[in-house]
C-alpha positions as CSV (number, residue, x, y, z in Angstrom):
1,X,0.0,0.0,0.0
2,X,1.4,3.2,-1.0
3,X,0.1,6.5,-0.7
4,X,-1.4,8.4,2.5
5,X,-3.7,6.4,4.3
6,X,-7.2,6.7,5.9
7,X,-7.1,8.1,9.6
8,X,-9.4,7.6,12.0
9,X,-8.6,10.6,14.5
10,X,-10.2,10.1,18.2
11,X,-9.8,13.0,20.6
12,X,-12.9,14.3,23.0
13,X,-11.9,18.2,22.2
14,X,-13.6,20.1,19.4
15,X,-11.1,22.2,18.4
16,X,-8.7,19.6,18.1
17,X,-10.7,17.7,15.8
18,X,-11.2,20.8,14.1
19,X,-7.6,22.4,13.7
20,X,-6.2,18.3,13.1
21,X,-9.2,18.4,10.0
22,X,-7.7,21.5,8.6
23,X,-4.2,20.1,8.9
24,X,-4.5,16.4,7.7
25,X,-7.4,17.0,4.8
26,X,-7.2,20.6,3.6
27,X,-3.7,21.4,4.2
28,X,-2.4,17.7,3.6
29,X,-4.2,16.8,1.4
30,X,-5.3,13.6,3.8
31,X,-8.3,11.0,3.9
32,X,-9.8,11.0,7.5
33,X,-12.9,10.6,9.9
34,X,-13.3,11.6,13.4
35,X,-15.1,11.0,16.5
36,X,-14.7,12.4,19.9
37,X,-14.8,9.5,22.1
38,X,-13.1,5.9,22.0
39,X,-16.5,4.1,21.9
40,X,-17.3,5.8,18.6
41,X,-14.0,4.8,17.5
42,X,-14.6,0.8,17.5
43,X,-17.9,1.4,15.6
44,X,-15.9,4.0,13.2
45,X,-13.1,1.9,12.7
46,X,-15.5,-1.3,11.6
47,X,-17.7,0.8,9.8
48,X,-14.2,2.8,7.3
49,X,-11.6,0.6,7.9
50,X,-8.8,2.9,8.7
51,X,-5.2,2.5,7.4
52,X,-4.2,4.5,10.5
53,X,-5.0,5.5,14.4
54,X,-4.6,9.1,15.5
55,X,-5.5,9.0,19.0
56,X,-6.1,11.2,21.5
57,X,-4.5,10.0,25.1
58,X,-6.6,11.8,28.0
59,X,-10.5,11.4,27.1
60,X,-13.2,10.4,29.4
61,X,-14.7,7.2,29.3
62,X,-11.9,5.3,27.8
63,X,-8.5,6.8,27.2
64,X,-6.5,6.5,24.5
65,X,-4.4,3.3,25.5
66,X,-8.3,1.7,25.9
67,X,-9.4,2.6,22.9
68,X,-6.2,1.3,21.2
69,X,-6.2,-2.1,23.1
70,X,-9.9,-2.5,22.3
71,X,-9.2,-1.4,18.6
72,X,-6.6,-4.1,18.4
73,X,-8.9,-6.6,19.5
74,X,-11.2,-6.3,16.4
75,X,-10.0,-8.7,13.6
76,X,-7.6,-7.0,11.0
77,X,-6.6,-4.1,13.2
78,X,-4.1,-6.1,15.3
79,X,-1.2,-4.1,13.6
80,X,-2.5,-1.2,12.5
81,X,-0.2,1.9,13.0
82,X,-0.8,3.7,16.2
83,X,0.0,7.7,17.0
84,X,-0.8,9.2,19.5
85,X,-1.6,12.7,20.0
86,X,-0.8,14.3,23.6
87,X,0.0,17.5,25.4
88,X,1.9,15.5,28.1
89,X,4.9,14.5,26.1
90,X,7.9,13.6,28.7
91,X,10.1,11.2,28.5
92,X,8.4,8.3,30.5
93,X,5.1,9.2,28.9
94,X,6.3,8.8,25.9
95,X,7.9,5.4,26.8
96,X,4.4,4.1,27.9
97,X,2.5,5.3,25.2
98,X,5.2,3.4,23.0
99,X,4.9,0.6,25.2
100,X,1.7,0.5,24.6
101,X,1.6,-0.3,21.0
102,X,2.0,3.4,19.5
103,X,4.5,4.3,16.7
104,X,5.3,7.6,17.3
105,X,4.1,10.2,19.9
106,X,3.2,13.5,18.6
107,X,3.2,16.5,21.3
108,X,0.3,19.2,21.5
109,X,0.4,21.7,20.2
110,X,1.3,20.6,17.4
111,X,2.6,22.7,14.0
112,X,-0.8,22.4,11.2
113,X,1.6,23.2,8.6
114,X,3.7,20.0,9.2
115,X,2.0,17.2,10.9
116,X,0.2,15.7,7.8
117,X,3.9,14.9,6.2
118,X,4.8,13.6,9.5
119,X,2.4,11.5,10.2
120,X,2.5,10.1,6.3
121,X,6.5,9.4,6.7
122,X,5.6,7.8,9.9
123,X,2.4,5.6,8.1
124,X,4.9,4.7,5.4
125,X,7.8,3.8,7.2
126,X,5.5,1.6,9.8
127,X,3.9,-0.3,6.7
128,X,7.5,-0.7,5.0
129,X,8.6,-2.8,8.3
130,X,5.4,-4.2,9.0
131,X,6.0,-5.5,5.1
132,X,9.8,-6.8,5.6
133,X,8.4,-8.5,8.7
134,X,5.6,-10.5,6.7
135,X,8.6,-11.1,4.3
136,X,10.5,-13.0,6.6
137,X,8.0,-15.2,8.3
């Protein structure tokens, strides 16, 4: 799979979900959908089949590591690229979000101009060893 993949973006704050729409579909050029909590997310991510996770860390309900663990657990997400989106980005944060299953750990605020060809060079570069992996089993 080449190209820029689908997103599914979780996060419980509207403006977020606003400014990350600007940033990922009309600046980047990205495919996306979004919801504001994690529950929506299982029934979004079986209903579009996302190439992609953007998730938010702190939302009520269930927080981002939840909604991650439960997304895994629906057949054919079980290695889909994780990113989290967080404004507490220190070191051992960071570590457990990794930990966790994430691929990269984006801090809020984060630059609109920019994230969308971060998060594509992270996508592709997550696919390209998830790829060479399947390659060698």
């Amino acid at each position: 799979m080449n190209g820029s993949p689908l997103i599914l973006h979780v996060d419980d704050d509207e403006d977020i979900l606003w400014v990350t729409s600007l940033a990922l579909e009309s600046v980047g050029g990205l495919a996306m959908v979004q919801c504001d909590s994690g529950f929506k997310a299982l029934d979004l991510a079986r209903e579009h089949q996302p190439n992609l996770f953007l998730l938010d860390v702190m939302m009520p309900e269930i927080d981002g590591v939840e909604t991650l663990k439960r997304l895994r657990e629906i057949e054919g997400f079980e290695n889909t690229p994780a990113i989290f989106l967080t404004a507490k980005a220190s070191r051992e944060n960071i570590q457990a979000l990794m930990d966790a299953g994430a691929i990269a750990v984006l801090p809020k605020p984060f630059d609109p101009m920019t994230i969308a060809s971060e998060i594509v060079a992270l996508w592709q570069s997550a696919f390209q060893a998830q790829m060479s992996t399947e390659n060698v089993a």
